[in-house]
Structure formats: C-alpha cells, structure tokens
C-alpha positions as CSV (number, residue, x, y, z in Angstrom):
1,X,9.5,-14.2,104.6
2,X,7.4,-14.3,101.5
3,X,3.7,-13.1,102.8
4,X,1.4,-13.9,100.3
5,X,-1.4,-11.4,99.7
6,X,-5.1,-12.1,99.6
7,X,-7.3,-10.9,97.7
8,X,-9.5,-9.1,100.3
9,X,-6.4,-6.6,100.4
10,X,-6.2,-5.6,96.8
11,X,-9.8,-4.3,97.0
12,X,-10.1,-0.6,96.0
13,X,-6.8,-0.4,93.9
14,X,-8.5,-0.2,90.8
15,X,-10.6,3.2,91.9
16,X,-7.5,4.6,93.3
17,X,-6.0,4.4,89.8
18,X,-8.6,5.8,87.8
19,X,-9.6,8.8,90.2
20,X,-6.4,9.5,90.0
21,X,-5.9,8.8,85.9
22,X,-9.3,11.4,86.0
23,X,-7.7,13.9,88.1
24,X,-4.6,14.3,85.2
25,X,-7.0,14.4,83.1
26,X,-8.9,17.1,84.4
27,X,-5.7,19.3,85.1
28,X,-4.5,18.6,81.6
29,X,-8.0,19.7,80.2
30,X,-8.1,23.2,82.4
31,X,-4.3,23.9,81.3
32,X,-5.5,23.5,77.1
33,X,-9.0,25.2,78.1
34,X,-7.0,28.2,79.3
35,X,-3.8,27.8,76.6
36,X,-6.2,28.2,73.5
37,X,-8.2,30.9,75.8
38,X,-5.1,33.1,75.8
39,X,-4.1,31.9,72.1
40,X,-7.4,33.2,71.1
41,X,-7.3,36.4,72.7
42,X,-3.9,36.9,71.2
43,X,-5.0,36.6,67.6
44,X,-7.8,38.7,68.5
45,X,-5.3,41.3,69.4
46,X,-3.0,40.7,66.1
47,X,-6.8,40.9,64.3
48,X,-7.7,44.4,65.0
49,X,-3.7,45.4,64.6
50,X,-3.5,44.5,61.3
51,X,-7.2,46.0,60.7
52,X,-5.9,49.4,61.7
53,X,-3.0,49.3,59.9
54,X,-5.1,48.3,56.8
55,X,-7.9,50.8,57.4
56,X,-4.8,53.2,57.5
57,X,-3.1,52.5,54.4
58,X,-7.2,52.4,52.9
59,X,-6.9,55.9,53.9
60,X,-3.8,56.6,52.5
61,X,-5.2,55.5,49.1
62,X,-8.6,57.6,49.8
63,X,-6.2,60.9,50.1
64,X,-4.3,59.8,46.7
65,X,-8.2,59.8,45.0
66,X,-8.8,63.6,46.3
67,X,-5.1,64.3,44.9
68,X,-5.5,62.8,41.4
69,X,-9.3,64.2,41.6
70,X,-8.2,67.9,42.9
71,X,-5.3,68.1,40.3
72,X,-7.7,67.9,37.1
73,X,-8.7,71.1,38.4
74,X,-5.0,72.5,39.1
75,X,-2.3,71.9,41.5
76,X,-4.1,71.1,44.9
77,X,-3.3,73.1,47.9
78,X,-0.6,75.3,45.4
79,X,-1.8,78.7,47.3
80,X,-1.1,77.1,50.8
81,X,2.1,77.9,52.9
82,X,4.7,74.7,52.9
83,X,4.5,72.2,55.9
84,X,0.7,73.7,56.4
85,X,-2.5,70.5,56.2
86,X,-4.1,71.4,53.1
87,X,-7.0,68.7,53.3
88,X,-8.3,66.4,56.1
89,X,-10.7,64.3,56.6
90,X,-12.0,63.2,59.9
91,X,-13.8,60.3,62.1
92,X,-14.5,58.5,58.9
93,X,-15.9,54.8,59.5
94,X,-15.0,51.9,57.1
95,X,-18.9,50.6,56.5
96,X,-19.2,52.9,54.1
97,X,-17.0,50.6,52.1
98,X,-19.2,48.1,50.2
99,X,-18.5,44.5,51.7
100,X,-19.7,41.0,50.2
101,X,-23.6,40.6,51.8
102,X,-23.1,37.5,52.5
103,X,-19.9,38.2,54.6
104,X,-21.6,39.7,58.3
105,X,-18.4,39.1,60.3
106,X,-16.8,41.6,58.0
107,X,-19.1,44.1,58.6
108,X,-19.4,43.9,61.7
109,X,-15.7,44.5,62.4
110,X,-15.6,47.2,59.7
111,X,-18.2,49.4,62.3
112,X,-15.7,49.5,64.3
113,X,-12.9,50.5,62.6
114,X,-12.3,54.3,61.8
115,X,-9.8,56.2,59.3
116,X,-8.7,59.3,59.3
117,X,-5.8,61.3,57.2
118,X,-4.4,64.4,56.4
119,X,-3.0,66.1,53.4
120,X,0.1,68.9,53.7
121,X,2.4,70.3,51.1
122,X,5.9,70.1,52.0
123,X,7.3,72.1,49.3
124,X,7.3,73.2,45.4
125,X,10.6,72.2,43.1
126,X,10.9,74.0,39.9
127,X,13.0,72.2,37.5
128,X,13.8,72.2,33.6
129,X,13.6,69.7,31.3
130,X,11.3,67.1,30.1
131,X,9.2,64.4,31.7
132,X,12.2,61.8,31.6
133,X,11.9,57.9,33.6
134,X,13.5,56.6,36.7
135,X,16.8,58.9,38.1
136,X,16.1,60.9,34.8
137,X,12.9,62.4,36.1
138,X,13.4,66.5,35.7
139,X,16.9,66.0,34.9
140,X,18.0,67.8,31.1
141,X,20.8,68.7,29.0
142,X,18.9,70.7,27.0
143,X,19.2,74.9,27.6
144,X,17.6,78.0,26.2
145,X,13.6,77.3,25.1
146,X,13.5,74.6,27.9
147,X,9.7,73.7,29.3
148,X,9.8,74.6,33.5
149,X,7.6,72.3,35.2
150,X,7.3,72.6,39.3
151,X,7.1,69.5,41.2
152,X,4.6,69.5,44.5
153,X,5.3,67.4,47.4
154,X,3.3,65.9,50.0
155,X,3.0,64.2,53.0
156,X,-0.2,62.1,53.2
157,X,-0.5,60.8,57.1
158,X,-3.4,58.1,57.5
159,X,-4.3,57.0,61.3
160,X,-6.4,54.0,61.6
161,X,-8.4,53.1,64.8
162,X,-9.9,49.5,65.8
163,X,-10.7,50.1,69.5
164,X,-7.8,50.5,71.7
165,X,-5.6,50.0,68.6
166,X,-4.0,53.1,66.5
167,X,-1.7,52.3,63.0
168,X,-0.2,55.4,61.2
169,X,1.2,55.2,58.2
170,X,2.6,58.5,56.2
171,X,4.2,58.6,52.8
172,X,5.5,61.1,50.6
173,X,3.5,61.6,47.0
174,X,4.4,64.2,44.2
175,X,2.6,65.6,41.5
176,X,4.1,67.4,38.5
177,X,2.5,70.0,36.4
C-alpha cells in the first residue's frame, strides 16, 4: 500500500533540520573555543621556558664580562680555595637590559624575568710551553728556558626565573695567564 503523504504532515521538518544543523555547530564551536584555549596556554608555557633559559644563558655571558673585566687586573678569584664561589650576583631583573621603545610586550615580560649566576674556581693547571691552537694548547717540545703559564678553571652556573619557571645552564671557562 503506497500512502501518499500530504503536505500538512511535512510541516516542521525544515526547523527540525536546522536546530539541529545549529546545535553541531555550536558543539563544534565550544570544542575549537576550548582547543585553541589550551593551545594558547601551552605556548604560553613554552614562552616563559624558553625566556628563562635565555635570561640564563644572558647571565652566563654577564659572568664572562666580570671574568674578562676582573682579569685586566690579574687572575680573578686566584687567592680563593678550589671548588669555593668566587663571585655571585643575585636577584638581578632583565629590564635593566635596554629594549626597543617601541616594543612594550617585551618589556613587560622582561619585569618578570630574573637572572642570577655564580662564579667558582675549580682548579689551577700549570703547564709549559707556548700559547699553541686547538689540541696544541699548552702542549711543547721545547725544555730548559721554557715560559710556565697556569691555566684557571671555572664553572659559571646561570639560573634564570620567569614565574613558576627555573632554566640553569653551567659551563666551564678558562683563562690563561
């Protein structure tokens, strides 16, 4: 039996459809709304990580600075026991650094960011020989009248802070005289 349908029943159909073409639509926007919310937040995170890591190594580089300035003088820290801090600064903020004026963002996130490192001698090396390059460095053939220069070590540590986040870097540096 082949019931033909009027057109009184088909009334409505068409609002069923779209209310419920909307209604995807609506769940579909909430679920991107709160995907790029949590993508955002994420490279918010990876922001200030790679600002303390950078404010680190900046620090690292600030402790090289008091090195090359202290050894004009003489051999920093040469009176101090090895393994013992020789230098350190403290709590130091990166604003003091001289950003772009036009660039606010940038300094607003530099208040925020603080450095700190410290300076220890790990040891003296007396050696013989001249200056020499690469594996040659304080290596000679040469004996009797032979020039005796001592190689200082040190270990520069430089902690970075950006809120919650910490980044330490340390290296090794050496300084011959």
């Amino acid at each position: 039996m082949n019931t033909p349908l009027s057109i009184g029943t088909r009334k409505g159909f068409i609002i069923v459809i779209s209310l419920t073409l909307m209604l995807v639509m609506i769940t579909m926007g909430v679920g991107l709304y709160y995907s790029s919310k949590q993508a955002s937040e994420q490279v918010g995170i990876n922001i200030s990580k790679s600002d303390s890591f950078y404010s680190s190594e900046s620090c690292i580089a600030e402790a090289r600075v008091w090195l090359k300035d202290q050894s004009l003088i003489e051999a920093p820290c040469k009176n101090i026991a090895s393994g013992k801090k020789c230098h350190e600064i403290t709590n130091t903020k990166m604003s003091k650094w001289e950003l772009p004026p036009e660039n606010q963002t940038f300094k607003n996130r530099a208040k925020n960011i603080g450095c700190e490192y410290t300076i220890s001698l790990l040891g003296k090396v007396d050696y013989e020989g001249d200056d020499g390059v690469g594996f040659d460095v304080g290596e000679s053939d040469k004996y009797g009248n032979v020039t005796t220069h001592t190689k200082y070590l040190y270990r520069i540590t430089g902690t970075g802070t950006t809120g919650s986040n910490m980044s330490i870097v340390e290296v090794i540096d050496s300084m011959i005289f």
